[in-house]
C-alpha positions in Angstrom: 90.8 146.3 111.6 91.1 143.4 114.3 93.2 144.1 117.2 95.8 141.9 117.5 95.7 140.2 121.3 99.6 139.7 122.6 98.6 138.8 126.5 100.7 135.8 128.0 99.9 133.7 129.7 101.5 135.4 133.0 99.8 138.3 132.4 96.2 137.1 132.7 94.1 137.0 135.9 93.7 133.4 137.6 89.9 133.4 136.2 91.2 133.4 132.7 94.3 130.9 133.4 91.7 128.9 134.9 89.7 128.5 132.4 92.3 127.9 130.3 93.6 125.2 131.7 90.4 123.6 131.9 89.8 124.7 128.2 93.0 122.8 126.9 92.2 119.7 129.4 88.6 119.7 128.5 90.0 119.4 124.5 92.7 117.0 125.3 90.4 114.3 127.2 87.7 114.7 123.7 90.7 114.1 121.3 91.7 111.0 123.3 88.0 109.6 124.2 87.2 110.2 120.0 90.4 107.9 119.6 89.7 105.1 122.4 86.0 105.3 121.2 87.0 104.8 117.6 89.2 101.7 119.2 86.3 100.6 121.4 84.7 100.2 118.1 86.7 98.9 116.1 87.9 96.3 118.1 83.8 95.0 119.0 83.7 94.7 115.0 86.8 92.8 115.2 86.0 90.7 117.6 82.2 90.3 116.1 83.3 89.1 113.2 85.9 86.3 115.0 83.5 85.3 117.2 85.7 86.5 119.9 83.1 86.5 122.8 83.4 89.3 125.9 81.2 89.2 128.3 80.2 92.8 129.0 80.5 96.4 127.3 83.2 97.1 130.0 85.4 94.4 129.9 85.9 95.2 126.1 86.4 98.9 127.4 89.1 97.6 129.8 90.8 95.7 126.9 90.5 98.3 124.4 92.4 101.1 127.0 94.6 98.4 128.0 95.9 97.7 124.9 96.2 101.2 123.4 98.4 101.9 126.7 100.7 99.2 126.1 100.2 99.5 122.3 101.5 102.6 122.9 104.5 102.2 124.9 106.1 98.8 123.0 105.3 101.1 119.5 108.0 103.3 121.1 110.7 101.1 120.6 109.1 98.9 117.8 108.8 101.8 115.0 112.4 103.1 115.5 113.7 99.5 115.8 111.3 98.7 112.4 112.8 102.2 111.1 116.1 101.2 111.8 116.0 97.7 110.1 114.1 98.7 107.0 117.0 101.8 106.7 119.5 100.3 104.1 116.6 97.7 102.6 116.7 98.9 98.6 113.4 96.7 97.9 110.3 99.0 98.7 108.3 95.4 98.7 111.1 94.4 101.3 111.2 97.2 102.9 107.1 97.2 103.6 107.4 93.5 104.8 109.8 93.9 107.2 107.9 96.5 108.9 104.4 94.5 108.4 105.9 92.0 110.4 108.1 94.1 113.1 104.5 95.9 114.0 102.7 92.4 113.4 104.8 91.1 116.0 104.3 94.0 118.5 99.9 94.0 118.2 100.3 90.5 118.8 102.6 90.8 122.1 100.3 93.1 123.3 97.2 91.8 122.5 98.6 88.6 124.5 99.9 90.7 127.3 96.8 92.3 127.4 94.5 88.5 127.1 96.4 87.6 130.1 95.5 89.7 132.3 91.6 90.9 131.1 90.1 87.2 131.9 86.4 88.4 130.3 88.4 88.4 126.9 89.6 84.6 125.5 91.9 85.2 122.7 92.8 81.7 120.9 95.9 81.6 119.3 94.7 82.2 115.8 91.9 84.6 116.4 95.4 86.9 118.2 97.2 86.9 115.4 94.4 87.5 113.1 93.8 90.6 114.9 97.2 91.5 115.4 97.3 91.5 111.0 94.2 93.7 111.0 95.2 96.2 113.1 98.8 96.4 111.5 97.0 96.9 108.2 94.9 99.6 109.2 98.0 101.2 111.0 99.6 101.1 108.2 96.6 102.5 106.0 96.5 105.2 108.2 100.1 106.4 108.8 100.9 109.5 107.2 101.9 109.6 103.9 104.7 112.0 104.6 106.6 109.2 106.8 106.4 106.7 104.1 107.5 109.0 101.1 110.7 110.0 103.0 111.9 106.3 103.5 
């Protein structure tokens, strides 16, 4: 039979906290880079298909990570806000719109934000909001099912 392993953390030497530290950092900075990579991605099809010109590989890097950083920080008041709304709305098909358009709203703030600022990347006003649908939709497509079957 296995022996079961109860060390702490505490307890080990500084080699072994060392290297696992560097261990968990090393798999932290993978998961992220496999999700900015699958954005990086993602967004040059996007962008291919609009006709959205960039003019090099890192300026669509630098709009990618900009975005997913603000993405990130306007989706924390956005989902509980679209949560909050959608609460008492009996209509499933209601319900769904609502937070289409609350997230909508937010890709498309923060694409803009993001447009301003990264001058390599021209975003017109229709190509924005274009993008801003498609990356709602595939948010949505890709939420967990667990979220949506409680609401």
């Amino acid at each position: 039979m296995s022996e079961h392993n109860d060390d702490s953390f505490r307890e080990k030497n500084m080699k072994q906290k060392i290297g696992t530290v560097v261990g968990v950092t090393l798999l932290i900075a993978v998961v992220l880079g496999f999700i900015i990579g699958i954005y990086v991605f993602g967004m040059a099809g996007i962008f291919r298909l609009l006709g959205i010109d960039y003019t090099s590989v890192w300026s669509l890097i630098m709009f990618v990570v900009s975005f997913f950083i603000i993405a990130s920080i306007v989706e924390l008041f956005s989902k509980p806000i679209s949560e909050l709304i959608t609460e008492n709305i009996t209509g499933k098909f209601t319900a769904l719109l609502v937070q289409f358009s609350i997230q909508s709203l937010s890709n498309g703030l923060c694409l803009f934000i993001v447009d301003v600022f990264i001058g390599s990347i021209t975003l017109t006003l229709k190509t924005g909001f274009i993008v801003a649908i498609l990356l709602t939709l595939l948010e949505m497509a890709f939420e967990d099912k667990e979220n949506r079957s409680e609401s």
